[in-house]
C-alpha positions in Angstrom: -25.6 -36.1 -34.3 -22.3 -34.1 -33.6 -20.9 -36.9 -31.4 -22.2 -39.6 -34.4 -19.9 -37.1 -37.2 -17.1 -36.9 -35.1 -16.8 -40.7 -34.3 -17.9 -41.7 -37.7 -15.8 -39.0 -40.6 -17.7 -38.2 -43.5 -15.6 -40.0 -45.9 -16.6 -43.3 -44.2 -20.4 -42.4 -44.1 -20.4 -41.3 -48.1 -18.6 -45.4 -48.6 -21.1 -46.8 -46.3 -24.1 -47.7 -48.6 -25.0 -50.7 -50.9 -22.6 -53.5 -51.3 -20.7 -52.3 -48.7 -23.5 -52.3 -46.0 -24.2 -55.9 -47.6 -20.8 -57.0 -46.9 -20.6 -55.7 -43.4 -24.6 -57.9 -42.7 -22.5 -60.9 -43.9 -20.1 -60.4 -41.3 -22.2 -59.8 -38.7 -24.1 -63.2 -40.0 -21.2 -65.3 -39.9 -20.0 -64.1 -36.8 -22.7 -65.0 -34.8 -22.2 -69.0 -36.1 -18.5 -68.5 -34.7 -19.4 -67.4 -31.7 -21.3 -70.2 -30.9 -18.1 -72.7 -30.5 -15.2 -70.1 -30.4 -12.5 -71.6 -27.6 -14.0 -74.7 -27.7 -11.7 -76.6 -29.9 -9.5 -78.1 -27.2 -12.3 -78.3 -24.6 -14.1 -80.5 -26.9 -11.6 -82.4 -28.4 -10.6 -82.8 -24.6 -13.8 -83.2 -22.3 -16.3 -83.8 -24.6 -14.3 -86.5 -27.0 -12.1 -87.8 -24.5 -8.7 -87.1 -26.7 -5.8 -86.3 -24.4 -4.8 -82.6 -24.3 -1.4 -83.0 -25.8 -3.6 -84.4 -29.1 -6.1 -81.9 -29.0 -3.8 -79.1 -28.9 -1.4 -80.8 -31.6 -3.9 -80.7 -33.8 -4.7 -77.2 -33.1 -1.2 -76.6 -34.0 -1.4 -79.0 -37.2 -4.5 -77.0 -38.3 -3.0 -73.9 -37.8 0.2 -74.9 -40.2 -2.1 -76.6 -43.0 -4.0 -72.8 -42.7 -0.7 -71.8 -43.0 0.6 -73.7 -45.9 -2.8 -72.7 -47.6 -3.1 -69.1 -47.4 -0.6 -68.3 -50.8 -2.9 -70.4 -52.4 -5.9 -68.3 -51.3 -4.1 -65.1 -52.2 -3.1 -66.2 -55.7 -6.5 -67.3 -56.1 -8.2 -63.9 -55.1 -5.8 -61.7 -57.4 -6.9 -64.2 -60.6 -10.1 -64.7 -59.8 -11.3 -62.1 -57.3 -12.2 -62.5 -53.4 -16.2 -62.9 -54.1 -15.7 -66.5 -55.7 -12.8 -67.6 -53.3 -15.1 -66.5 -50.5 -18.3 -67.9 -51.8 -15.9 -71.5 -52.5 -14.0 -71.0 -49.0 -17.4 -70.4 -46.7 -19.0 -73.3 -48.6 -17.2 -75.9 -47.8 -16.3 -74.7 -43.9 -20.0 -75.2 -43.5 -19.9 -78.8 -44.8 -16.2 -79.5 -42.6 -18.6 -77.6 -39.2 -21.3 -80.8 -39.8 -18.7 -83.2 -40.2 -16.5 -82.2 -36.8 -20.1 -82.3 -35.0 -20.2 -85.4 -35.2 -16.5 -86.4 -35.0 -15.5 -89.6 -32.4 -12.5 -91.2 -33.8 -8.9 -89.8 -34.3 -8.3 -90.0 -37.9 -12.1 -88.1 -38.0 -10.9 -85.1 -36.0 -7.6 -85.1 -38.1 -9.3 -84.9 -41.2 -12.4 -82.8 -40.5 -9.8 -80.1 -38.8 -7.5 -80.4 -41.8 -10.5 -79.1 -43.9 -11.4 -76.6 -41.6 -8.2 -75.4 -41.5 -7.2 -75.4 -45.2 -10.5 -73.5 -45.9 -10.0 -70.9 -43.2 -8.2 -68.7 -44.7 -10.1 -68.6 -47.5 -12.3 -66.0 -46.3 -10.0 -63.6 -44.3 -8.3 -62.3 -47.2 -11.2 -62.2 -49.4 -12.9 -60.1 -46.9 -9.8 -58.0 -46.4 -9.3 -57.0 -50.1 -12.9 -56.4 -50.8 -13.1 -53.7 -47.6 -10.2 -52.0 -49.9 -12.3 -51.7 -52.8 -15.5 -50.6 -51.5 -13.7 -48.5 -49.4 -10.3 -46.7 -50.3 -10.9 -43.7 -48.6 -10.5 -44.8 -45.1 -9.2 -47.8 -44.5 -8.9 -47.9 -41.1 -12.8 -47.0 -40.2 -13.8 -49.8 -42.6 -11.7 -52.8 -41.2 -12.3 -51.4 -38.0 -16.4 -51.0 -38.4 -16.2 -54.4 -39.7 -13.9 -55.9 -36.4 -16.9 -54.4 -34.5 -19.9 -56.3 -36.0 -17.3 -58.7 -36.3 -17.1 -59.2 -31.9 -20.6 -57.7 -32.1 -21.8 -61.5 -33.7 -19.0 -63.3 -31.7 -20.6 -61.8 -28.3 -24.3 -62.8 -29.6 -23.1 -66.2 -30.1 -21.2 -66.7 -27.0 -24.0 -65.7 -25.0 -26.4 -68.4 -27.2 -23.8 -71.0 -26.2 -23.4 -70.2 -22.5 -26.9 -71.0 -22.4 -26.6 -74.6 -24.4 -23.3 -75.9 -23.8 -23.4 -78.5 -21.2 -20.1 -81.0 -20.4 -22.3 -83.6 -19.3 -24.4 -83.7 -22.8 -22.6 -84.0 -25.5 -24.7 -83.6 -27.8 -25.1 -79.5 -27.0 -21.6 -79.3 -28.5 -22.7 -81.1 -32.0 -25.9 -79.0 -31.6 -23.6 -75.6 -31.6 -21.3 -77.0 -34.5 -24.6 -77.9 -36.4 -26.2 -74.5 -36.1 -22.8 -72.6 -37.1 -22.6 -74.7 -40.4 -26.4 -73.9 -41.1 -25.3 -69.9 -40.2 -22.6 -70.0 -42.1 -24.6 -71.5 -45.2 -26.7 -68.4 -44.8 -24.0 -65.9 -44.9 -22.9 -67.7 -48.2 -26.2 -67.1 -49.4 -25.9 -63.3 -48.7 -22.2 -62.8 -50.3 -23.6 -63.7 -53.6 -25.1 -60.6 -53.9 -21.8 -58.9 -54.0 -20.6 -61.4 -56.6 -19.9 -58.1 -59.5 -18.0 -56.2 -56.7 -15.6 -59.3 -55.8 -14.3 -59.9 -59.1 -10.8 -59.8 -60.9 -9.4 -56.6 -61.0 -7.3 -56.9 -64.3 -3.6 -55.9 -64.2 -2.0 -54.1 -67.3 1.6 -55.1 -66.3 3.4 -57.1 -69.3 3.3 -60.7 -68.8 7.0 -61.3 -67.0 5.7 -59.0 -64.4 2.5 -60.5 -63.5 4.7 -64.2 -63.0 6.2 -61.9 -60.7 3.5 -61.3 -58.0 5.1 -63.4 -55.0 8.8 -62.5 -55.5 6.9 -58.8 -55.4 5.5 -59.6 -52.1 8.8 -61.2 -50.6 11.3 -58.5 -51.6 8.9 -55.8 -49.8 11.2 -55.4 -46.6 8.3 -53.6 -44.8 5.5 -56.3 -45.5 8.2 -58.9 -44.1 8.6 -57.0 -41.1 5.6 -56.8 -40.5 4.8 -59.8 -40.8 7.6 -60.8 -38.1 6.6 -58.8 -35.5 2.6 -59.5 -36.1 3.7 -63.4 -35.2 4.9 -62.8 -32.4 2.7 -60.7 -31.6 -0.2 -62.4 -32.0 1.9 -65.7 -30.1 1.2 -63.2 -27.0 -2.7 -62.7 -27.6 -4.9 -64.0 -29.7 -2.5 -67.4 -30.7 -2.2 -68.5 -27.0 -5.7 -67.0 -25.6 -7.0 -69.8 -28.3 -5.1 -72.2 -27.5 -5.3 -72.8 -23.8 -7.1 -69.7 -22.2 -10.7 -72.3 -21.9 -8.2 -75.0 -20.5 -6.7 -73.1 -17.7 -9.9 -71.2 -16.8 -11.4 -75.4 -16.4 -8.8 -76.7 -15.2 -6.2 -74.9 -13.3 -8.7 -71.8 -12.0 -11.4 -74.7 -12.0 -14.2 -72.2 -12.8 -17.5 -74.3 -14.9 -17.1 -74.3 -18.8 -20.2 -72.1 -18.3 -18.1 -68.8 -17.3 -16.2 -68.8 -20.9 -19.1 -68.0 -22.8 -19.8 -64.9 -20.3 -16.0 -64.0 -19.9 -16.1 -63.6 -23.9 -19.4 -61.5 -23.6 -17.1 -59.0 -22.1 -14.4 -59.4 -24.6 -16.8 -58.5 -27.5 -19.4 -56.1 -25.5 -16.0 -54.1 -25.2 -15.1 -54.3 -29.0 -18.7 -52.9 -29.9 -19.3 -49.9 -27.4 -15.2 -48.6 -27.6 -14.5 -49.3 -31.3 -15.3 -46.2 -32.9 -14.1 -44.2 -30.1 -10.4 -45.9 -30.5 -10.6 -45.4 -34.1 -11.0 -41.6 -33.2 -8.0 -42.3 -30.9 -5.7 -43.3 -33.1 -6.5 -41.0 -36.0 -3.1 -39.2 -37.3 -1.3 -41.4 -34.7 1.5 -44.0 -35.6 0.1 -47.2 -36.5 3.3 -49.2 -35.3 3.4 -47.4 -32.0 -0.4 -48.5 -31.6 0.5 -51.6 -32.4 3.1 -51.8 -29.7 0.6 -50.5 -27.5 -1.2 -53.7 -27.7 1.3 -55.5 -26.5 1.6 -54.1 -23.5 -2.2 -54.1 -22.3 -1.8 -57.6 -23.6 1.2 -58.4 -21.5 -1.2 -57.0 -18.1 -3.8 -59.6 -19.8 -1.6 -62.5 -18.8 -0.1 -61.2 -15.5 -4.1 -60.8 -14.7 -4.4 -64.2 -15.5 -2.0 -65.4 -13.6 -3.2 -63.8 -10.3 -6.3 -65.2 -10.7 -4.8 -68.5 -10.7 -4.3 -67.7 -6.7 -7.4 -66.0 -5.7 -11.2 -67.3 -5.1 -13.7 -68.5 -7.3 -16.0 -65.2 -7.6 -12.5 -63.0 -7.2 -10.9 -64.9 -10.2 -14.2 -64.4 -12.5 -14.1 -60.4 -12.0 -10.4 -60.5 -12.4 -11.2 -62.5 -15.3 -14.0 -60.1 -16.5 -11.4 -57.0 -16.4 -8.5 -58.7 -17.8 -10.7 -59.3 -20.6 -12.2 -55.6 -21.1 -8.0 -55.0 -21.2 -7.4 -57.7 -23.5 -10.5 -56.2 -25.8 -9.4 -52.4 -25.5 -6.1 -54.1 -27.4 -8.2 -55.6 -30.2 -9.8 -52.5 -30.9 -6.2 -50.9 -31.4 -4.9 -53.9 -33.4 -7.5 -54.9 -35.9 -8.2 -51.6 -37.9 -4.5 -50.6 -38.0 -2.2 -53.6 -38.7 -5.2 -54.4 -42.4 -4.7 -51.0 -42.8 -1.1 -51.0 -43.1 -0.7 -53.7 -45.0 -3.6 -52.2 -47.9 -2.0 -49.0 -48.0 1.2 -50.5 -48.8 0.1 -53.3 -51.2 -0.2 -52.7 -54.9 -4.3 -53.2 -56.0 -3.6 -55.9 -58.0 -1.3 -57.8 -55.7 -4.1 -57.3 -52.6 -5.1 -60.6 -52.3 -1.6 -61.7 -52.1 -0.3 -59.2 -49.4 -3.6 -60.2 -47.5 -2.4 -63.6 -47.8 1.2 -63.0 -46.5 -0.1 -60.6 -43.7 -2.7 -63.9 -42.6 0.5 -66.0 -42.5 1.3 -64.4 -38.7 -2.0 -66.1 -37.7 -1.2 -69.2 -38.9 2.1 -69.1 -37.7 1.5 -67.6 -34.5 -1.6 -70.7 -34.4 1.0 -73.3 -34.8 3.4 -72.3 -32.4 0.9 -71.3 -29.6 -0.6 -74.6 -29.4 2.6 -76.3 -28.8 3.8 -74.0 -26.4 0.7 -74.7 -24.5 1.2 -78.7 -24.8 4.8 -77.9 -23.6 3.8 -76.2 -20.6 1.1 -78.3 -19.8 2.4 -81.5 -20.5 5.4 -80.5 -18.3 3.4 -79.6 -15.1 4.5 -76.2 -15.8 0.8 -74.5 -16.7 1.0 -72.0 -13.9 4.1 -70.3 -15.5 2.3 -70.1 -19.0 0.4 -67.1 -18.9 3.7 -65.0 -17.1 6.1 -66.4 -20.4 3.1 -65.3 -22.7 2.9 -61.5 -21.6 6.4 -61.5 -22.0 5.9 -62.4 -25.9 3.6 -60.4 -26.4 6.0 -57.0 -25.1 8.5 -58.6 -27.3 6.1 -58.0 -30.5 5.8 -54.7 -29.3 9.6 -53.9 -29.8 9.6 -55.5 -33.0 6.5 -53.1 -34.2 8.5 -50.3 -33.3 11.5 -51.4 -34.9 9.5 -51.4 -37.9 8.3 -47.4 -37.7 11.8 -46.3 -39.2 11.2 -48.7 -42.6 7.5 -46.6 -43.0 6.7 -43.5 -44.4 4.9 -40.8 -42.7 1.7 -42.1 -44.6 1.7 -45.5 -44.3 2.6 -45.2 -40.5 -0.6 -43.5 -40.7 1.0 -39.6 -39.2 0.2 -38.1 -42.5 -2.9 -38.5 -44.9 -1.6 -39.7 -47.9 -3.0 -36.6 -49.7 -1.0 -34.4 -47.4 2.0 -36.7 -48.1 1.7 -36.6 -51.7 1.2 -32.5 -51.5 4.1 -32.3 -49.5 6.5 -34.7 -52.1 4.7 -31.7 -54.6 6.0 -29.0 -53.3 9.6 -30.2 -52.5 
C-alpha cells in the first residue's frame, strides 16, 4: 500500500472514479484494435498489396498532411460542441474507413480509404485530451500519463494477438486484423456514450468579438508555437520515422520475419505499463522541457541501436532490437504525460480543444515529413544511413525543448505547483 500511495498521489486516486475510470476502459478498448495492425501500413500496402514502397510511404505522408489539415477543424469543433460528440462522430466513422482499407486492392481505393482514415484521426486525440482536463484538473500529468499506460497496455495486447495471425503469405490475416479493429473500435464507441454529459460544451462568457477570436488566441501564444516547433521535430526523430519505416528496415534490410515486429513492440508497450508510474514519480517537480529533451537523447541511442543491428546476426539484431526498444519505451513514458500536460496548463478551458488541436499538428507534421524522408532514403539506396540522420533529429528536438524553458514559468515548466506559484505571486 505505501509503494501504491507514493506512485499513485492522492489527488489522482480522489479523480479516479466514475466517468473517469469509464474513459480510461475506453482507451484501453480501443487500444487493443490498434494494436492489432500498428506498423503495418507500409508493410501491407507493400508486401501484402503489391504497391511500390515509394507509394506506400507517399501516402503515409499524404495521410499524415490531410490529418494535418483536419485537426483545426476538430479543435473548433470540440470547443462548440464538446469532445464527447466529436469523439463519438470521429471513432464512428474510423471504424467504417478500418472495413473499407481491409479490403482495399486498387490505388485510388487505398488513396481514398487512407484519406478517411486520416481526416478522422485526429478526431479523437484531442477530444480525449481535453476531456482528461476536465475530469481531472488536479493532476494533469498522472492522468495523461495513466491513460498513455493502458494506452501501450492495449497496444502490447494487440500486438501479441497479431504476431500470432499475421502471415505474408495469406493475405487475408491482414483484412482479418483490419476487420476485428473496426468491430473493437465500434465497441469503444459504444462505451464513450456513457460519458456523453461529461464531454459537452463548456460555455464561454467572453463578449462575442472575443470568442471569433479563438485561433488568433492560439497563434499569438509564443509558448504554444514553440512548442509546437520543437515537438515536430521531435517527434520526426521517434515516433514519425519509427512509423514510417522501422517494420520496413527490420524486413528488409535486417531481414528478420514480419513475425518479430509484433514481439519487438511487446517490449515497447510491456515497458510503458510496468515503468509508467514510476517515471511519473520521476519527473514530479522536475522541468518538463528538460524531460522532454531527455527524450531525445535515449531516442537518438534508439537509432544508433538500430543501425548496429543492421551489421550483426539474426538472433544478435533481435535482442539488440528488443533493448533498443525498452530505450525507445523508457522515452515514451517521459514524453506522453508531460508535453499534454504543458500544453493544458497553459490553454485557456474554453479554448482546450483548440490548443489540443494545434499541439496534434506536430504529429501530423512530423507524419508527413517522416514518410518522405524515408522514400528519400530508400528510394536512393541510402536506407542504411537512415536511422544515423534520424537520431540526429531527434537531439535536435531536444535543443529546441530547452530553448523553450526560458519562455515558461516556473509552473507551467512543471518546477513549481501552481498553488505554490500563485502563493508566491501573493506574497510578493
Amino acid at each position: 500500500m505505501k509503494i501504491a500511495s507514493e506512485l499513485v498521489p492522492s489527488s489522482f486516486r480522489r479523480s479516479l472514479k466514475g466517468p473517469l475510470r469509464l474513459l480510461y476502459v475506453v482507451t484501453f478498448t480501443n487500444a487493443i484494435g490498434s494494436g492489432l495492425t500498428l506498423s503495418f501500413f507500409v508493410i501491407y500496402l507493400h508486401n501484402v498489396r503489391h504497391f511500390s514502397t515509394a507509394f506506400a510511404t507517399s501516402l503515409l505522408g499524404a495521410a499524415a498532411l490531410v490529418s494535418l489539415l483536419a485537426g483545426p477543424l476538430w479543435g473548433t469543433l470540440v470547443d462548440r460542441l464538446g469532445p464527447a460528440p466529436v469523439a463519438l462522430f470521429g471513432l464512428s466513422v474510423d471504424a467504417a474507413a478500418l472495413l473499407w482499407w481491409a479490403h482495399v486492392t486498387t490505388h485510388g481505393s487505398a488513396i481514398a480509404a487512407a484519406m478517411v482514415l486520416a481526416a478522422v484521426g485526429g478526431a479523437a486525440y484531442g477530444p480525449t485530451s481535453t476531456m482528461l482536463a476536465r475530469l481531472c484538473p488536479e493532476d494533469l500529468a498522472h492522468a495523461f500519463g495513466f491513460n498513455f499506460m493502458l494506452l501501450n497496455l492495449g497496444i502490447g495486447f494487440g500486438g501479441l494477438i497479431s504476431a500470432t495471425i499475421v502471415d505474408l503469405r495469406h493475405p487475408f490475416t491482414f483484412t482479418l486484423l483490419y476487420t476485428v479493429n473496426a468491430l473493437v473500435t465500434l465497441f469503444a464507441c459504444t462505451l464513450l456514450v456513457r460519458l456523453w454529459r461529461y464531454g459537452r460544451a463548456v460555455p464561454h462568457e467572453a463578449a462575442p468579438h472575443e470568442r471569433g477570436e479563438g485561433w488568433r488566441v492560439v497563434v499569438r501564444d509564443r509558448r504554444l508555437m514553440q512548442y509546437v516547433l520543437a515537438a515536430i521535430v521531435l517527434i520526426i526523430g521517434g515516433y514519425g520515422s519509427q512509423e514510417a519505416g522501422y517494420s520496413l528496415f527490420v524486413v528488409n534490410d535486417i531481414h528478420l520475419t514480419v513475425h518479430v515486429i509484433g514481439v519487438i513492440f511487446f517490449f515497447n508497450t510491456s515497458t510503458i505499463v510496468l515503468a509508467q508510474l514510476w517515471t511519473l514519480t520521476l519527473i514530479r517537480g522536475r522541468s518538463r522541457t528538460r524531460v522532454m529533451a531527455l527524450v531525445g537523447v535515449l531516442w537518438a541511442l534508439f537509432w544508433i541501436s538500430l543501425d548496429v543491428a543492421l551489421h550483426l546476426p539474426p538472433v544478435a539484431a533481435f535482442v539488440i532490437l528488443a533493448v533498443s526498444m525498452v530505450v525507445f519505451a523508457f522515452g515514451e513514458t517521459l514524453l506522453q504525460p508531460v508535453g499534454p500536460a504543458l500544453v493544458n496548463e497553459i490553454a485557456p478551458e474554453h479554448l482546450r480543444g483548440r490548443y489540443n488541436a494545434a499541439a496534434g499538428l506536430a504529429w501530423g507534421l512530423s507524419g508527413t515529413v517522416a514518410p518522405l524522408l524515408v522514400a528519400l532514403y530508400f528510394g536512393h539506396g541510402l536506407g542504411h544511413w537512415w536511422p544515423l540522420s534520424t537520431g540526429a533529429t531527434a537531439l535536435v528536438g531536444s535543443l529546441l525543448m530547452l530553448n523553450l524553458r526560458r519562455r515558461l514559468t516556473p509552473s507551467e515548466d512543471g518546477r513549481v505547483p501552481p498553488a505554490l506559484e500563485d502563493e508566491g505571486a501573493v506574497r510578493g
